[in-house]
Backbone bond lengths (Angstrom), bond angles and torsions (degrees), N, CA, C in turn:
res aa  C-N    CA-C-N  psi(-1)  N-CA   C-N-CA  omega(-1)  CA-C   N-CA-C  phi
1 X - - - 1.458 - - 1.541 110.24 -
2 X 1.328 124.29 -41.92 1.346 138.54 -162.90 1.920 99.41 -80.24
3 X 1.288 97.54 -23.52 1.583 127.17 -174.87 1.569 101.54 -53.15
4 X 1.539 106.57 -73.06 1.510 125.81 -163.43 1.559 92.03 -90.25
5 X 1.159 162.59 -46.15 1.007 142.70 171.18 1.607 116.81 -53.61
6 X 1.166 139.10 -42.88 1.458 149.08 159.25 2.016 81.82 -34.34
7 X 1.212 111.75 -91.15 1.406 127.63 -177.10 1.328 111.15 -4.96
8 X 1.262 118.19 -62.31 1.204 152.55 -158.56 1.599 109.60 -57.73
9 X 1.653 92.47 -62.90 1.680 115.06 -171.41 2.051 99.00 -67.38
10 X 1.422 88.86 -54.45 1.682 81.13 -172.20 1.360 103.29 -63.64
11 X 1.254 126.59 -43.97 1.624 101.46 151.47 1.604 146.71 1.34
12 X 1.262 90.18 -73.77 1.979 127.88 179.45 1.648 75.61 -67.76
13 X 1.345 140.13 -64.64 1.168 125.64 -111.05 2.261 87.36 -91.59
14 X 0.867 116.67 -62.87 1.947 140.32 146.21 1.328 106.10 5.17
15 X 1.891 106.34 -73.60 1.496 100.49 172.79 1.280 137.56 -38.60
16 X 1.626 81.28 -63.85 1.513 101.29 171.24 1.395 146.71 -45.24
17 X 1.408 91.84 -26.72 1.644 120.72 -179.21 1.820 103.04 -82.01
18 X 1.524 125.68 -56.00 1.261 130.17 135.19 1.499 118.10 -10.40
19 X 1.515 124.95 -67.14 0.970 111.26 -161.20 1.459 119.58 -74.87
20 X 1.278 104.51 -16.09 1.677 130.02 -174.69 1.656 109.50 -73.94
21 X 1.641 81.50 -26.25 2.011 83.57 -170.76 1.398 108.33 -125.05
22 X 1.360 133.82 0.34 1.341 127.82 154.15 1.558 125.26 -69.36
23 X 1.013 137.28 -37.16 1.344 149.48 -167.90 1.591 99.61 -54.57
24 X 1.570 116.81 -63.54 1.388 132.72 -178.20 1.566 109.84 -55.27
25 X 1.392 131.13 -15.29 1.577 104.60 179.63 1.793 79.41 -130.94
26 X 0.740 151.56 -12.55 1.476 148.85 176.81 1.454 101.84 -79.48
27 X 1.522 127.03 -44.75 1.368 123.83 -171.40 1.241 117.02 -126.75
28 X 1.143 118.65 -29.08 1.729 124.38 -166.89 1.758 98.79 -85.56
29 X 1.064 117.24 -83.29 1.430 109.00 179.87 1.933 120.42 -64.46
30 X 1.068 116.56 6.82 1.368 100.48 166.54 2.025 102.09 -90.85
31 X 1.346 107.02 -37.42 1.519 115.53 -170.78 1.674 81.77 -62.31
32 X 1.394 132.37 -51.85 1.357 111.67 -155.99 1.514 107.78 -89.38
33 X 0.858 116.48 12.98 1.863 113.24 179.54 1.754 116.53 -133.43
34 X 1.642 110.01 -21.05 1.059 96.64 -172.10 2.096 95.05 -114.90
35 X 1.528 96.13 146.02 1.598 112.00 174.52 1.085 120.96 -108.58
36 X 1.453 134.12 112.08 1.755 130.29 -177.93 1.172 117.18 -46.64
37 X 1.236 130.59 109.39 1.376 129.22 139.08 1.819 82.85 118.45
38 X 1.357 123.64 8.88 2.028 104.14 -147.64 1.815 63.93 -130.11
39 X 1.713 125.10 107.40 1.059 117.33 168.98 1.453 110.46 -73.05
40 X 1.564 102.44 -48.14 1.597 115.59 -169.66 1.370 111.66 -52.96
41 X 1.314 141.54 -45.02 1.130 156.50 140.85 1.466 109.39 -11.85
42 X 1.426 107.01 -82.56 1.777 107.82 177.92 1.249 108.80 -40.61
43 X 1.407 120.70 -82.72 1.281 119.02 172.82 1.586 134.40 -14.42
44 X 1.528 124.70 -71.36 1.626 123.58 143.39 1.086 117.02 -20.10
45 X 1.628 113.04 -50.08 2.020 107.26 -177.56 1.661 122.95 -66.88
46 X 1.795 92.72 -33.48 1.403 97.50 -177.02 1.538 100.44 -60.37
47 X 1.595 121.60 -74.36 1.124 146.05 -169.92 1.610 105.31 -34.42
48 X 1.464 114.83 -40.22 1.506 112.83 -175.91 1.285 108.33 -100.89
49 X 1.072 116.23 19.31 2.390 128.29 158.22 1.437 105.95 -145.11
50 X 1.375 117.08 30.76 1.371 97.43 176.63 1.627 115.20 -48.53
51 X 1.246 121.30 -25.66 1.590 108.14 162.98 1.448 153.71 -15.73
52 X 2.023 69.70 -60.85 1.390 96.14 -171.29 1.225 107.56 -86.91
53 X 1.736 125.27 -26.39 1.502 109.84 161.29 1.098 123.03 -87.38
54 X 1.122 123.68 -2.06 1.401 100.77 141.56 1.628 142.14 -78.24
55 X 1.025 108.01 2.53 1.221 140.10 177.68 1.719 105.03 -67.29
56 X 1.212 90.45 -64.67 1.395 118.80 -179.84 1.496 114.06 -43.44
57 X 1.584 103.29 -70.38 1.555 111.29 163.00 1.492 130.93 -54.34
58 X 1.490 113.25 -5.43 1.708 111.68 174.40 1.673 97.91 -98.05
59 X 1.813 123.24 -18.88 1.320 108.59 -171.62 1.763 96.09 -77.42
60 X 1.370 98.36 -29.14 1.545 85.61 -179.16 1.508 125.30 -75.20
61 X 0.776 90.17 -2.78 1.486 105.95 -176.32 1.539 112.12 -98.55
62 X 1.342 107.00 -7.97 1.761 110.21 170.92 1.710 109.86 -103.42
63 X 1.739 94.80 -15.36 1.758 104.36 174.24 2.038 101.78 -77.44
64 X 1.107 104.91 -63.41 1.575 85.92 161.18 1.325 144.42 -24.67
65 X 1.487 100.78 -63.03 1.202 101.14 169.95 1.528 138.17 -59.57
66 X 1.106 110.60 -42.41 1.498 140.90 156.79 2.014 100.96 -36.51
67 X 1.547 90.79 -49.19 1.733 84.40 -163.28 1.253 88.52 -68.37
68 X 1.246 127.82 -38.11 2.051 115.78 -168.44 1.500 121.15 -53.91
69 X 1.145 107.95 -39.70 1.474 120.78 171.00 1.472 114.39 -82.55
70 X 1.068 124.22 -16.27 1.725 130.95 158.69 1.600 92.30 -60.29
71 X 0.999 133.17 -85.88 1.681 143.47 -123.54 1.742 84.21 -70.07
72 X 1.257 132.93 -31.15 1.392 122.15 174.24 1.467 121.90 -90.59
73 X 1.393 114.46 -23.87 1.622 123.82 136.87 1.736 123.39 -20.21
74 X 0.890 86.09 -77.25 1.685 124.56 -169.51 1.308 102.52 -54.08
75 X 1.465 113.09 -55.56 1.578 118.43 -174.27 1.865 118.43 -70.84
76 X 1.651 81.93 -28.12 2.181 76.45 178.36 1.250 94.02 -91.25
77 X 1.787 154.01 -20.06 0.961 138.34 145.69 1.773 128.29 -36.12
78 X 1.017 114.49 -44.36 1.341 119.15 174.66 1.168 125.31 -105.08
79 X 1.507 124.76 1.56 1.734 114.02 -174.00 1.300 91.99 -88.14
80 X 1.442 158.73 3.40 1.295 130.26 179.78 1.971 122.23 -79.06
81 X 1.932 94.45 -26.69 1.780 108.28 155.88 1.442 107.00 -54.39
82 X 1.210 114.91 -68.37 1.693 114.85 -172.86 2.058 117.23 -160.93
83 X 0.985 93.10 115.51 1.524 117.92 -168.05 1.607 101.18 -33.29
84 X 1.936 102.34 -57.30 1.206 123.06 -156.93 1.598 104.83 -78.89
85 X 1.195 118.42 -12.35 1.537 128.80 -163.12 1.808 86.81 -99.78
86 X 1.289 96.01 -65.61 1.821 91.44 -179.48 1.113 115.82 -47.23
87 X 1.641 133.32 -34.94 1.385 118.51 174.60 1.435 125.75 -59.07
88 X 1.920 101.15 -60.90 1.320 108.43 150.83 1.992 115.90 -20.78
89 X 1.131 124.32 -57.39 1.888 112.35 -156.22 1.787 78.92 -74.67
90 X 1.330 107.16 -38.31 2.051 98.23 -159.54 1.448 115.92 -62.63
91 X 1.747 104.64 -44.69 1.463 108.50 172.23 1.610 115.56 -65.54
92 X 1.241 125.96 -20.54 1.562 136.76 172.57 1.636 92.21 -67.88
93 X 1.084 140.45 -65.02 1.574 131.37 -175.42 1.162 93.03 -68.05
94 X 0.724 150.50 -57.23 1.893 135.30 -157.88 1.241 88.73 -59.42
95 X 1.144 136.82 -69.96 1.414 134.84 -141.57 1.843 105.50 -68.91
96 X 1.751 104.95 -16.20 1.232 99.68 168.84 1.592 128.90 -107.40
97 X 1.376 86.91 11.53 1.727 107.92 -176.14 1.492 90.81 -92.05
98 X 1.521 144.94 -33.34 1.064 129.91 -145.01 1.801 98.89 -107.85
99 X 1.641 107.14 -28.69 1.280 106.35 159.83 1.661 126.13 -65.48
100 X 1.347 119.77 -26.56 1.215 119.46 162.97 1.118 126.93 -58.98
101 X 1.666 118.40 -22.54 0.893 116.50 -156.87 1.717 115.82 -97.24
102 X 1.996 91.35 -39.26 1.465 113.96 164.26 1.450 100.84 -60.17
103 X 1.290 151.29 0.10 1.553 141.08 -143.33 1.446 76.73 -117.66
104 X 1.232 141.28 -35.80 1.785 143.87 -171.88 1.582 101.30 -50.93
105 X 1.086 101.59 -31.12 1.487 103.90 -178.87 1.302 126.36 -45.02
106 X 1.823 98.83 -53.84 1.322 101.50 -169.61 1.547 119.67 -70.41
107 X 1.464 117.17 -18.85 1.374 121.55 179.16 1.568 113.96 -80.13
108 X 1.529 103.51 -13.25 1.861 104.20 178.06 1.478 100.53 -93.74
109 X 1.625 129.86 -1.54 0.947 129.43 -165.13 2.058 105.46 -89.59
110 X 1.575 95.82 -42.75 1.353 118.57 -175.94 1.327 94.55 -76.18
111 X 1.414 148.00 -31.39 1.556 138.40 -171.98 1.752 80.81 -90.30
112 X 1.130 171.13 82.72 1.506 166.39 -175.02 1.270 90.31 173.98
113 X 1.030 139.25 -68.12 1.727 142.56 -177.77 1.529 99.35 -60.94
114 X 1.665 122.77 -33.18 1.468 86.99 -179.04 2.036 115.40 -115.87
115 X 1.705 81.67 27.61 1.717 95.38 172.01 1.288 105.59 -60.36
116 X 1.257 164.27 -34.65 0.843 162.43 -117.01 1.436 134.78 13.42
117 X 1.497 100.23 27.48 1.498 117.45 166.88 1.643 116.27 -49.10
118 X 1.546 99.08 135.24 1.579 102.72 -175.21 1.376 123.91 -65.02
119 X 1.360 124.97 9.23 1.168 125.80 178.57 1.682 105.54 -100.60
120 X 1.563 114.09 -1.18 1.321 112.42 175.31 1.530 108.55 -89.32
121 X 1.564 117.74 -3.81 1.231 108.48 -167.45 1.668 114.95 -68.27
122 X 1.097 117.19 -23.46 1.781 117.51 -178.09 1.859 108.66 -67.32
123 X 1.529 97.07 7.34 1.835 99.59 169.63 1.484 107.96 -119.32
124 X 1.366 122.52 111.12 1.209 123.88 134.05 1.802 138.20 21.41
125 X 0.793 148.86 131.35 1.410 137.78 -176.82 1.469 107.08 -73.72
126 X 1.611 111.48 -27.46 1.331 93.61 -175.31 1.344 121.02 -93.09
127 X 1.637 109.62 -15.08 1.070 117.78 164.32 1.158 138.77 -48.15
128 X 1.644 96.07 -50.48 1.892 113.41 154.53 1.241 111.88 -26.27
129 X 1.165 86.97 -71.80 1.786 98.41 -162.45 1.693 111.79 -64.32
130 X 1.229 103.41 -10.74 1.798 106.47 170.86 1.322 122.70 -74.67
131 X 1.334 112.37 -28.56 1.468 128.12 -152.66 1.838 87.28 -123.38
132 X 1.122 129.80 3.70 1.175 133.34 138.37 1.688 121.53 -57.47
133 X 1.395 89.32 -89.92 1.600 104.64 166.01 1.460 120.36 -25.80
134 X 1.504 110.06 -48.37 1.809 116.07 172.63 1.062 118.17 -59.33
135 X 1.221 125.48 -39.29 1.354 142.31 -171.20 1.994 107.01 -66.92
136 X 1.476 100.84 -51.26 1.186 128.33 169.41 1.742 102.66 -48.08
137 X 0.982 115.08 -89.79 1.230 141.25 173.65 1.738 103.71 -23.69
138 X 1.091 131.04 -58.74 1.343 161.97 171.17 1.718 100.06 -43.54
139 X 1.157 126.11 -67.47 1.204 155.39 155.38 1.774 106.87 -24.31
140 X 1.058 101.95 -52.59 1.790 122.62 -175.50 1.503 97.13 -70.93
141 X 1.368 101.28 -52.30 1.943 103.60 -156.46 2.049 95.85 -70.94
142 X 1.209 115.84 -26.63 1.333 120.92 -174.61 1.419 111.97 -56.59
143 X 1.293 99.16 -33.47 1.492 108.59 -158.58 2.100 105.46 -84.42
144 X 1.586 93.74 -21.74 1.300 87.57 170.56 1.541 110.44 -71.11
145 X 1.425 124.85 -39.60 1.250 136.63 -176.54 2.076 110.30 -41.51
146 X 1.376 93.94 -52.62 1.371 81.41 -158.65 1.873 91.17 -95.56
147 X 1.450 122.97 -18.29 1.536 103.86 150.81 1.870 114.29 -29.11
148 X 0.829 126.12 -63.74 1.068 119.90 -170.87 1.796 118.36 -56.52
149 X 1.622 106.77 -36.25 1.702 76.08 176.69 1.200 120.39 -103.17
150 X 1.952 110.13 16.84 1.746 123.45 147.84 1.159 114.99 -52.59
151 X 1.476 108.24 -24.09 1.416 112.02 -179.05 1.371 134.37 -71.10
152 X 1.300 91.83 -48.62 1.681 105.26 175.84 1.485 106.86 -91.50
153 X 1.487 127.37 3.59 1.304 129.53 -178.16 1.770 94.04 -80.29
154 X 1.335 126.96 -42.48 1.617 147.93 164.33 0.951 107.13 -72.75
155 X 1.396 149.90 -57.78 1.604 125.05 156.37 1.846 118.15 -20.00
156 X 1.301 90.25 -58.64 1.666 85.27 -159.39 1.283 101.57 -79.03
157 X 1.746 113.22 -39.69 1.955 96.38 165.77 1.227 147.04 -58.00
158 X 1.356 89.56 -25.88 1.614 115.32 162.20 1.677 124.74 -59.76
159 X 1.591 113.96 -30.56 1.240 121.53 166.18 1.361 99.63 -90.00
160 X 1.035 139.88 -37.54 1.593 127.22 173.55 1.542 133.66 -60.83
161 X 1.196 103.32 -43.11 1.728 108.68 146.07 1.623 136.62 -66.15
162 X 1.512 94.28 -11.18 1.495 80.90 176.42 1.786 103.77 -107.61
163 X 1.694 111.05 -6.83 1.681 91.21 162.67 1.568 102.41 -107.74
164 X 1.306 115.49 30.93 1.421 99.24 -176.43 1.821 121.85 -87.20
165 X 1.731 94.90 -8.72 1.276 102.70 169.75 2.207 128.69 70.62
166 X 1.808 87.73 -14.11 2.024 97.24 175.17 1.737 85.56 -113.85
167 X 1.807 129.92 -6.39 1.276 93.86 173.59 1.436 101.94 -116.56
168 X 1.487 130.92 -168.30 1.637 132.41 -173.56 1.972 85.14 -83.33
169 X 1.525 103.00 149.80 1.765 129.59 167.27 1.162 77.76 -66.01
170 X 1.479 156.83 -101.14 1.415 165.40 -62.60 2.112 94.93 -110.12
171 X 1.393 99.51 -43.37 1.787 98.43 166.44 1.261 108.11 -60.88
172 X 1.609 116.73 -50.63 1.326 95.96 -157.63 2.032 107.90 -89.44
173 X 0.868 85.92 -2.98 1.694 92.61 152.07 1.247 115.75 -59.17
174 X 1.385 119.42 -77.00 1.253 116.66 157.24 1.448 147.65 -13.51
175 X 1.151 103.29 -38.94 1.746 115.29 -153.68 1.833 67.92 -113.13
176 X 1.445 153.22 -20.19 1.346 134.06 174.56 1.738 104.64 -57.96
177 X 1.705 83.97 -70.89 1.737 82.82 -178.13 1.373 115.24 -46.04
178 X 1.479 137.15 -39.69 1.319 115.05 -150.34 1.934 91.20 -87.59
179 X 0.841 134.24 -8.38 1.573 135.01 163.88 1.112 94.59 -60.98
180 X 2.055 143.69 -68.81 1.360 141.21 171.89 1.672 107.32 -33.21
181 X 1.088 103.25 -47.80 1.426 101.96 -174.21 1.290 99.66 -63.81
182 X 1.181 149.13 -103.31 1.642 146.38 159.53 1.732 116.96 16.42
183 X 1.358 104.60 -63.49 1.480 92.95 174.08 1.408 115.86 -80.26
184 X 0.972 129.60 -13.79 1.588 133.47 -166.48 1.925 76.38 -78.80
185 X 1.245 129.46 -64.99 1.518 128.88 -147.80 1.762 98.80 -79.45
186 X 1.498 132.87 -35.78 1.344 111.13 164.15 1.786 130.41 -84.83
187 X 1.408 106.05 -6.25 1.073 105.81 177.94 1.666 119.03 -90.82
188 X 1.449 95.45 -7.33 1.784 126.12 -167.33 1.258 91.37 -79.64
189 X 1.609 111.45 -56.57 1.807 96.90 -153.71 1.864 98.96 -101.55
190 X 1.493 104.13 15.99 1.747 102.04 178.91 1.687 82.98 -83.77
191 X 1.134 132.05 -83.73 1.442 152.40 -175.13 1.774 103.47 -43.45
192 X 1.105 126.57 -48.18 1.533 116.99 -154.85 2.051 90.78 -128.60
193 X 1.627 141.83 60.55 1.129 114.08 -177.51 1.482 118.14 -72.63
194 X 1.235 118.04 -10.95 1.142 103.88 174.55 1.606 114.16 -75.99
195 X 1.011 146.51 32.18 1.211 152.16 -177.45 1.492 107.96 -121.32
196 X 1.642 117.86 -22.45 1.376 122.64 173.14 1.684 130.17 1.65
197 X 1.198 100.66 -57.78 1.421 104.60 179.79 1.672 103.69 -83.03
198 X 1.014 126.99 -25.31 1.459 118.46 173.67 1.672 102.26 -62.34
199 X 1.420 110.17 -56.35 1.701 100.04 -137.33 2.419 72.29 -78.56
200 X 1.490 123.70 -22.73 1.758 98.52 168.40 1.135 116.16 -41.85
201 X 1.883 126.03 -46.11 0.923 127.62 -163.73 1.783 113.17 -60.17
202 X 1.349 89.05 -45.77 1.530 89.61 176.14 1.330 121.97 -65.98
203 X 1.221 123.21 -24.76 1.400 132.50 -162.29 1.657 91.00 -79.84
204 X 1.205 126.83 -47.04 1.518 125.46 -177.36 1.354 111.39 -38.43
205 X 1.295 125.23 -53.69 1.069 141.16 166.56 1.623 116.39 -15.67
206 X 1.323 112.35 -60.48 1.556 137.32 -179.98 1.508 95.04 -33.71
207 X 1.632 146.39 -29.01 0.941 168.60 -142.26 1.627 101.43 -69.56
208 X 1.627 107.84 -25.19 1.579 111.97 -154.56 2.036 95.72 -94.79
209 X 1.436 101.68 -1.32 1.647 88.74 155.13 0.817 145.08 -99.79
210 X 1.660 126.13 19.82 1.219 145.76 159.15 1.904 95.41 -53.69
211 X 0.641 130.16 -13.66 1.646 123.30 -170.81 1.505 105.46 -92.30
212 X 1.547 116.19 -0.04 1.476 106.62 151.97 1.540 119.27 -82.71
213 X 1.585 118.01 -34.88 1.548 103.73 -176.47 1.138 108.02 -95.79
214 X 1.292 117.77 22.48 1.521 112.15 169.56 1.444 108.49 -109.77
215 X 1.313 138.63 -0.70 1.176 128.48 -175.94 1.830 93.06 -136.37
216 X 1.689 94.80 31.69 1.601 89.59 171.07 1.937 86.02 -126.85
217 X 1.480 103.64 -25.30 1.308 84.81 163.28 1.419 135.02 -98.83
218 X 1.495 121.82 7.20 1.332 136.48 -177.21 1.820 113.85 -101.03
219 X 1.401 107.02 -39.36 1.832 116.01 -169.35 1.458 83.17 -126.73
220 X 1.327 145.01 -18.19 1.626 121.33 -163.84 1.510 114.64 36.13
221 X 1.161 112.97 -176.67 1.282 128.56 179.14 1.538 136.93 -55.87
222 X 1.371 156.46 143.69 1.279 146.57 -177.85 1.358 104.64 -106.20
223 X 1.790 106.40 87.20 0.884 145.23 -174.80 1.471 127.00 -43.96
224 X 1.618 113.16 -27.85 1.459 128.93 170.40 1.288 99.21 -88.85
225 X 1.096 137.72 -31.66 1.689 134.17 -168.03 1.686 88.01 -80.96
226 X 0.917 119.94 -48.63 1.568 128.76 -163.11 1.608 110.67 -52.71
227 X 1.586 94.84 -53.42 1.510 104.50 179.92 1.535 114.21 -77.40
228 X 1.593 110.26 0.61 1.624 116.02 178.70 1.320 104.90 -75.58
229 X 1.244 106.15 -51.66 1.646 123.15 -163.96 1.114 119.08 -73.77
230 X 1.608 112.97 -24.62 1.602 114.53 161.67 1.421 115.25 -80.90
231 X 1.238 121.56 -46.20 1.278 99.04 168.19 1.596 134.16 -51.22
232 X 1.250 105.40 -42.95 1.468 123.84 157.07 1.615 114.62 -23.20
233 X 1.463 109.27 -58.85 1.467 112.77 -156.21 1.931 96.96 -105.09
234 X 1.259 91.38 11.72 2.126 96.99 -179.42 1.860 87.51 -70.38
């Protein structure tokens, strides 16, 4: 009992830590370094904070990590509702933990173009700075990609908490919509980009599933229901 509640909290505790440190290299330094359509621009910004993107690329790189040890979290939290459903939400995060992770690429790709290694010299300055921006750009479109199987990774947890009966229906309500929210915002700006800032707006929204690691680190789990349902599903 003391087992899965421990589980539970570092759970609550993981997200949270995620949520504290994704925003800053996912949102804060791309809004402050990169300019639409103005390659030359980005480029100068990168080059004059390379710090800070790199900065950027180690927070993401602690959100990865974080997600790997989530997806096995997550799964002994929820396989006692249904084994086959928990794999389903775990293999849905893996599959978006590993695109995040391949997605690092593209930002070590854009600091490589502006190393100024002599083998870049047969490109142009503006070229640089084009194949910067792409790279950049590239980087952006990824992120819609693996939004989507965050999405259905919260779809299916979202139905698993709400018949799982040791957590509140009202989370996994929650964690439904913010999956709607997710696919509504990568499937929005694959099909409709000029709508971009609409389907962000919506995507903000997604915001209302923070109310799983907070009531996994505040009430944890209902520990007799918990140990019902595993025995149940032994």
């Amino acid at each position: 009992m003391n087992s899965i509640l421990k589980t539970a909290r570092i759970t609550g505790i993981l997200i949270l830590i995620m949520a504290v440190i994704a925003p800053f290299g996912m949102l804060y330094v791309p809004s402050t370094l990169i300019v639409p359509g103005d390659a030359t621009t980005t480029a100068t910004n990168v080059m004059a904070s390379e710090s800070l993107f790199r900065l950027a690329i180690v927070s993401d790189s602690v959100v990865f990590l974080i997600e790997i040890a989530l997806c096995a979290l997550l799964y002994v939290l929820l396989k006692p509702v249904s084994k086959t459903l928990a794999l389903v939400a775990t293999f849905a995060r893996l599959a978006m933990t590993i695109l995040q992770g391949i997605n690092l690429l593209n930002h070590f790709f854009a600091l490589l173009l502006l190393s100024g290694a002599g083998y870049l010299t047969v490109f142009a300055p503006d070229q640089l700075h084009a194949l910067v921006l792409l790279f950049l750009n590239a980087h952006e479109s990824v992120v819609l990609i693996w939004g989507l199987a965050f999405a259905l990774h919260l779809l299916v947890s979202g139905y698993l908490v709400y018949k799982s009966g040791y957590l509140p229906k009202w989370v996994g309500d929650l964690l439904i919509i913010a999956a709607l929210c997710y696919f509504i915002q990568s499937f929005g700006n694959i099909l409709f980009p000029q709508y971009k800032e609409l389907f962000a707006t919506i995507g903000l929204l997604s915001i209302v599933e923070i109310a799983l690691p907070l009531w996994l680190l505040i009430k944890g789990v209902d520990t007799a229901e918990w140990a019902k349902r595993t025995l149940a599903s032994a």
